[in-house]
N, C-alpha and C positions, 0 to 999 in steps of 0.2 A: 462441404463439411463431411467429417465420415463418422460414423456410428458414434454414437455416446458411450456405447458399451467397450470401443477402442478406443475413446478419448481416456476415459475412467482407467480402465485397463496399463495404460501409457504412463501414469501417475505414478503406478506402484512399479511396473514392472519397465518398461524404456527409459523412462526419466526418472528412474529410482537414487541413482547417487545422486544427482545433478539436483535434485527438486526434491522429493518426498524424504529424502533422506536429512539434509540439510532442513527442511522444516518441522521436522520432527526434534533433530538434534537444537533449534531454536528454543522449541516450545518447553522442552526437558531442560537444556541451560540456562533460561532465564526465569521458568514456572510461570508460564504466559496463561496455564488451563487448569482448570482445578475442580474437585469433584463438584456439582450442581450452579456451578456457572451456569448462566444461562449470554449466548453472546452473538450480540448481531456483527453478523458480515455487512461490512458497507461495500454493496456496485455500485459501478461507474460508471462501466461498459470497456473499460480499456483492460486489457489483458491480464494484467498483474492482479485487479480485483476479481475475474472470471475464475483465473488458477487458484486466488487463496480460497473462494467458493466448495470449489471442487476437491481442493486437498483438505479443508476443513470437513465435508462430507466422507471422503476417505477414511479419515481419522477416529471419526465416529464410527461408522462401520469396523473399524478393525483397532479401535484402542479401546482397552479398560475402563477409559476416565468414563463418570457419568457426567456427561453437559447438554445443553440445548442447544440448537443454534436459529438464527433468525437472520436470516438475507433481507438483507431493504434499502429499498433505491430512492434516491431523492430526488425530485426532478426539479434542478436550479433556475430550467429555463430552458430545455434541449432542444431542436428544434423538431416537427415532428419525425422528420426521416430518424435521427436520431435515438428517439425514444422508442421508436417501431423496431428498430433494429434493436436495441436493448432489450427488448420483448423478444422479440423473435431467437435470439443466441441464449437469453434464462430460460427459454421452453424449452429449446434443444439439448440444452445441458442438465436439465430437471433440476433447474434451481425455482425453486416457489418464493417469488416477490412478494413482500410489504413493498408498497407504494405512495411515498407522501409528496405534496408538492412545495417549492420554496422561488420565491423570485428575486434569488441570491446573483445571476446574471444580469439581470434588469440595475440591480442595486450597484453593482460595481465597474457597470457599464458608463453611469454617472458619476466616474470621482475619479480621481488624480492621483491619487495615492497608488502602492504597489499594488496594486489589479490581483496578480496571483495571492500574495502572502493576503492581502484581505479576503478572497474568496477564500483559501484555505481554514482561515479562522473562521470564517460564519457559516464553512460545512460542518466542520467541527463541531458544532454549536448547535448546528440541528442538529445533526447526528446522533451527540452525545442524547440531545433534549427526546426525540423521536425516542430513541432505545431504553432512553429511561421508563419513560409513558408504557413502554409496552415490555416492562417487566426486566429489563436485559442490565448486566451487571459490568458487560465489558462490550466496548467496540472493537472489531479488527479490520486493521487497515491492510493497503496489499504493497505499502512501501517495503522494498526489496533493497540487497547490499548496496547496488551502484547507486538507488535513491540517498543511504546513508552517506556514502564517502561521497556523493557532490553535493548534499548538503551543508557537511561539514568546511570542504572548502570554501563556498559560495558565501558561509559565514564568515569565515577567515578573510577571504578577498575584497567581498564587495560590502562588510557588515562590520569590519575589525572587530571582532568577537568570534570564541571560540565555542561554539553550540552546535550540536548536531542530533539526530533525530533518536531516542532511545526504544530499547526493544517494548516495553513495558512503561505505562504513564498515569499516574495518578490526575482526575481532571479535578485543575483548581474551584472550576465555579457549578459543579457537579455531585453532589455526596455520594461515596462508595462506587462511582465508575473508574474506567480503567479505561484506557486503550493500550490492545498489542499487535503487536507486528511479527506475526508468526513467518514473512517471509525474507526475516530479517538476514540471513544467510546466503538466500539463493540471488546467485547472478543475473541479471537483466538478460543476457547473450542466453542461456538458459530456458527463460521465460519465453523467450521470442524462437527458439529451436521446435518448445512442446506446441506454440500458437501456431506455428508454421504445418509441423504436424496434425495438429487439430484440423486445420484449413476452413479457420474460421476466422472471416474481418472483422478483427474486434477495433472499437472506436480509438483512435488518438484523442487529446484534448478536444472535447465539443464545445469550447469556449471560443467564439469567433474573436474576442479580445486580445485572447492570449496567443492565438495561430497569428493576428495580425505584430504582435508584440510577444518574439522569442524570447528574449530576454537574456540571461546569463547561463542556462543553465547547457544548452549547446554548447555553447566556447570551455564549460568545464569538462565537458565530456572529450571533447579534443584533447585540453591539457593531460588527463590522466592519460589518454591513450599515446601518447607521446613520452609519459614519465615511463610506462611501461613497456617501450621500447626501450629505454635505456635503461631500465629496472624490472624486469618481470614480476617482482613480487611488491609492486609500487603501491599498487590498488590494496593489498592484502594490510599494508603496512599504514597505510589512511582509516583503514579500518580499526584497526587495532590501537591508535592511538586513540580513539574513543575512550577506551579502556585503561589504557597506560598513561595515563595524566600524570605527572611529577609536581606535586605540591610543592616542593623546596625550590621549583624552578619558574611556579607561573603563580600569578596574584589576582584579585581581583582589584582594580580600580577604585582606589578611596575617594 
């Protein structure tokens, strides 16, 4: 790993158009931060939540907004190498953990249902519940562009329904919380350039469930990389219909 002081450094000024620029440009198009927010960062330990850490500290440092922030990790079930290693990459990085524990692993280790999409919701759940308890007005997750547009497909393909993941979310069973995705912008190729840089092994999925059970979201990552050989601008254009929805052309199901 190399100095913190070059990690930080690397944010603003190496990975500046690629990363900090793009999530600043997120935060400002969509008003993800707002003066006396107060908003927990949710880690993970996998990459994409480490960087939104780091550029959420950034930001504070060097934007006008008045906000707080609060890092806080859940521990679902990790094993210990796992968790130790979690500790050890927030100390390096000077991110100070909240710490609560959940046996969200255990729980969907016993059931038959989609494994993923149900651990997703009952992180969610804590998350929201934890950040409320302790003051916090919005969570931010570290879903990134290619998390959006394989989303969107995987609903399309494998869900016949057209949903995909928004920058900004009102939570339904929550009052006055929020979740955003400030790294709603920046590319995964990206993400894994400034990791590389860092030279820091941050965790993949510490779900032993879900490594033994890939699921679809591989095979999507193929497809697009295929569209975009015979479309370079494929990926951009998956995105963008997020956005560009034609009412006079799509309905909802009576």
């Amino acid at each position: 790993m190399i100095k913190i002081e070059d990690i930080e450094k690397s944010i603003i000024k190496k990975f500046r158009k690629e990363i900090f620029r793009k999530f600043v440009k997120a935060i400002n198009d969509f008003d993800l931060i707002k003066d006396g927010d107060k908003i927990a960062v949710c880690i993970s330990g996998g990459k994409d939540s480490f960087l939104l850490a780091k550029c959420m500290q950034e930001l504070k440092k060097h934007n006008k907004k008045q906000f707080e922030l609060c890092f806080i990790l859940m521990n679902p079930g990790y094993s210990k190498e796992n968790f130790q290693k979690i500790l050890n990459i927030s100390k390096h990085l000077n991110i100070d953990l909240n710490i609560f524990d959940s046996n969200i692993f255990d729980i969907i280790s016993k059931t038959n249902t989609n494994k993923c999409y149900l651990c997703a919701r009952m992180r969610r759940g804590a998350l929201y519940d934890y950040a409320k308890k302790n003051g916090c007005n919005k969570i931010a997750l570290g879903h990134h562009f290619n998390d959006v547009i394989e989303t969107l497909l995987l609903n399309q393909l494998y869900n016949g329904q057209f949903s995909g993941m928004l920058p900004i979310l009102s939570s339904d069973h929550f009052e006055n919380m929020k979740l955003i995705r400030p790294l709603y912008y920046v590319k995964e190729k990206d993400i894994i350039s400034w990791s590389k840089y860092s030279q820091i092994n941050f965790l993949d999925c510490a779900c032993g469930t879900t490594q033994k059970n890939l699921g679809k979201r591989k095979e999507i990552k193929k497809l697009i990389e295929e569209l975009i050989k015979g479309n370079p601008n494929a990926d951009i254009n998956i995105f963008n219909s997020m956005f560009n929805v034609n009412p006079n052309t799509t309905k909802e199901k009576s």
